[in-house]
C-alpha positions in Angstrom: -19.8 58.9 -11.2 -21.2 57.5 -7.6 -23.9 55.5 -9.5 -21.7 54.6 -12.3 -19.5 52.5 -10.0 -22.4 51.1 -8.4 -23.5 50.2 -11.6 -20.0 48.6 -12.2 -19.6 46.9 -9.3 -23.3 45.2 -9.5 -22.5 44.1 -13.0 -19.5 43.0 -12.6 -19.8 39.9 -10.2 -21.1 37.6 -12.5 -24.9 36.0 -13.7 -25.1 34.1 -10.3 -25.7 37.3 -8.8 -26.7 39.7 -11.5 -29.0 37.9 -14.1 -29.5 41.2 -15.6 -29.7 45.1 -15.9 -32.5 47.2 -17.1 -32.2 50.8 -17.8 -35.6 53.0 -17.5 -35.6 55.8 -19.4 -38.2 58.2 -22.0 -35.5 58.9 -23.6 -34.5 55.8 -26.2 -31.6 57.5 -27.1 -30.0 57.8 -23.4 -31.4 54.4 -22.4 -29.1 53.3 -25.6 -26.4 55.3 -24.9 -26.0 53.9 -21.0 -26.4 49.8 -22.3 -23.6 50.9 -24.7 -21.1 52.1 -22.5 -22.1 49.2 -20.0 -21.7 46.9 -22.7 -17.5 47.5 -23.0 -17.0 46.2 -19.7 -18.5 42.8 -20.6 -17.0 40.3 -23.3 -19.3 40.4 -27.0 -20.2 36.6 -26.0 -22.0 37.5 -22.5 -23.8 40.3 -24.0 -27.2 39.8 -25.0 -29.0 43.1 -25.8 -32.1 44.8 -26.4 -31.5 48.8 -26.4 -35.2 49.5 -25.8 -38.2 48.0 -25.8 -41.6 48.6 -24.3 -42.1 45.0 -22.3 -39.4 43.3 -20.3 -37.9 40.3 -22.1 -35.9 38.3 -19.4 -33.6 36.4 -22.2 -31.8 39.8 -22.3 -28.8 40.8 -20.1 -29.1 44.1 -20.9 -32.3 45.9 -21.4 -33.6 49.3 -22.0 -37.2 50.6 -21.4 -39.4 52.8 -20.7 -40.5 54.3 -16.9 -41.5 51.9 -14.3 -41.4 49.0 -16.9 -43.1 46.0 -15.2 -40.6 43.4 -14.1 -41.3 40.7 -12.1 -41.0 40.7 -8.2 -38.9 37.6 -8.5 -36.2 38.7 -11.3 -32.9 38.9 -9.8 -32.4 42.3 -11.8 -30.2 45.5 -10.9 -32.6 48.7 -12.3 -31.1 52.0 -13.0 -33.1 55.3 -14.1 -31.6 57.9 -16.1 -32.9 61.6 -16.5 -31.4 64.4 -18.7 -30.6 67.8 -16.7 -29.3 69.1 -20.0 -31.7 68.2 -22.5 -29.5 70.0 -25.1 -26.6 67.9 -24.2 -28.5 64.8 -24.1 -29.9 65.6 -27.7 -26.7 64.3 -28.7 -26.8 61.3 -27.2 -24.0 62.6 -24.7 -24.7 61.5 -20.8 -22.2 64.0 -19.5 -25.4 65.9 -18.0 -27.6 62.9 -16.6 -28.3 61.9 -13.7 -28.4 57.8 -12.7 -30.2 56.2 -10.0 -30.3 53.0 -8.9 -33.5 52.1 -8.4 -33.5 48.3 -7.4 -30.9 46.1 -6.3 -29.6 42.2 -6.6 -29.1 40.0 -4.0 -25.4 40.9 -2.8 -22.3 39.1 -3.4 -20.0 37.9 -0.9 -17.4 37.3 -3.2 -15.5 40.6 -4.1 -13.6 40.0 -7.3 -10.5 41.7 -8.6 -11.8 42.5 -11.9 -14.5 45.2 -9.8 -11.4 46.7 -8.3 -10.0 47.6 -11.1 -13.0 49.1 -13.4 -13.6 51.0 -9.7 -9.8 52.0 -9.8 -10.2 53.8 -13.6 -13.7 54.9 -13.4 -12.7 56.8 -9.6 -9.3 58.3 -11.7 -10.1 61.6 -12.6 -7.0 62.3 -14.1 -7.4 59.6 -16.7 -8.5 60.9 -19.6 -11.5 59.8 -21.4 -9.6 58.1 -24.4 -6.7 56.6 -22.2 -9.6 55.3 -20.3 -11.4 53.7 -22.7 -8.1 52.0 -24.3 -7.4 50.4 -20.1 -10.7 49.4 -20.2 -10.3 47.5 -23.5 -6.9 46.4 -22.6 -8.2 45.2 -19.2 -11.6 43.2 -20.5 -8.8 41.6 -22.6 -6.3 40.3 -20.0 -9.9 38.5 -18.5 -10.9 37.0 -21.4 -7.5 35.5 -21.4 -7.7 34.2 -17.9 -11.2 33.1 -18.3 -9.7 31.2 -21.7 -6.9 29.5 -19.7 -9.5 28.6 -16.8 -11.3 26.6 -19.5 -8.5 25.2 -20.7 -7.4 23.8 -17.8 -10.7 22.7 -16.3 -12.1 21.0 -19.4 -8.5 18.6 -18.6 -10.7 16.8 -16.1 -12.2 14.9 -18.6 -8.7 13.2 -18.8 -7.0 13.7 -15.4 -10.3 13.0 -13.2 -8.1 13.7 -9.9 -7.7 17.8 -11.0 -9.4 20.1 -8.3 -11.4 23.0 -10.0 -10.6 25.2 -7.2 -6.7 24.7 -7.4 -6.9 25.5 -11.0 -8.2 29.1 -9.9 -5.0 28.8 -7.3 -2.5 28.7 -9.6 -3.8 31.3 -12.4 -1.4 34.6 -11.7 -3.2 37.1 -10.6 -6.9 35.0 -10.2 -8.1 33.4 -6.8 -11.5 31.3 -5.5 -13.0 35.3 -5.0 -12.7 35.2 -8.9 -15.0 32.4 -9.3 -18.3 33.6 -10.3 -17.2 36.5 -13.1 -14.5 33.9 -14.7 -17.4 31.6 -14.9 -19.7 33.7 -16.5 -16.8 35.0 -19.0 -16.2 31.7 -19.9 -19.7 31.1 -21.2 -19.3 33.8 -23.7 -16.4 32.1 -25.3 -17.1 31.3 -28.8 -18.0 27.8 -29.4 -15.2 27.5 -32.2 -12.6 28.4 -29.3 -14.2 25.6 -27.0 -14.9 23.2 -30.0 -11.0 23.7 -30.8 -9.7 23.4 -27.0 -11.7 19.9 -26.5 -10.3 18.5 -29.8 -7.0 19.3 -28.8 -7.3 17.7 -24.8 -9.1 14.8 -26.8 -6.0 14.2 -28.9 -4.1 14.4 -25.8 -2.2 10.6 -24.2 -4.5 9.7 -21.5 
């Protein structure tokens, strides 16, 4: 659980800081399994993945391979390890029994957003159980994606009230603040181009 909110917490502050993760396993299945569940936190849009594969590809977010997979010294990239004690369990594709270490770290963040709080909130909650916890999760990816929509929304008016500060518009979000910055931006670029297509047609049509 102790790596799992490190895991969380790494992958949570945004692409300025995390470009990617990579999972080493021999096991394809587990390796699979761990991008999966790493995967709800994140909107579909930010996600690109590649559950395994025997070379590192940097134009995925998410990555699994094999031991010590070669990854250049200069990739910003957090890399986790993950072993089955239970081979039986893990059989089955279940990670209840594996171990996860972190075996190389990105650059740290200075900027400690709210959204980390809360996944470290459920995830620390042993009395949540596994479905309720999975529904919060959902439910709390969702209330993002909505801020990060409204963030957009309200930036891309710039382009017809040149005076509006970016930072403000962070302000006066409920609930959001300039600590908020980096994971709202990189939400935002996993907005579907129909959405953004659809909100600058609609500030276009605006009165200037």
């Amino acid at each position: 659980m102790v790596a799992l909110v490190i895991m969380v917490a790494l992958i949570c502050q945004g692409n300025r800081i995390v470009q990617r993760l990579v999972v080493e396993s021999p096991d394809r299945l587990l390796a699979k399994q761990l991008i999966l569940a790493l995967s709800n936190l994140l909107p579909i849009g930010c996600l690109k993945v590649l559950t395994y594969n025997d070379t590192y590809e940097s134009k995925y977010n998410l990555l699994g391979g094999p031991l010590d997979i070669d990854i250049p010294l200069d990739a910003n990239v957090l890399v986790l390890r993950i072993h089955a004690e239970e081979p039986a369990l893990a059989a089955n594709g279940s990670l209840e029994s594996c171990r996860i270490q972190v075996r190389r770290r990105p650059i740290p963040n200075p900027r400690h957003p709210r959204l980390l709080d809360r996944y470290k909130q459920l995830l620390l909650d042993s009395e949540v159980h596994h479905t309720v916890l999975d529904a919060t999760i959902r439910s709390t990816r969702e209330h993002w994606v909505s801020k990060a929509k409204l963030i957009y929304q309200m930036s891309r008016q710039k382009e017809i009230t040149p005076s509006l500060n970016i930072t403000n518009v962070f302000n006066v979000v409920r609930g959001c603040s300039e600590q908020d910055r980096d994971v709202l931006t990189f939400w935002q670029e996993g907005l579907s181009k129909v959405y953004k297509e659809s909100v600058i047609a609609t500030i276009h049509q605006l009165p200037h």
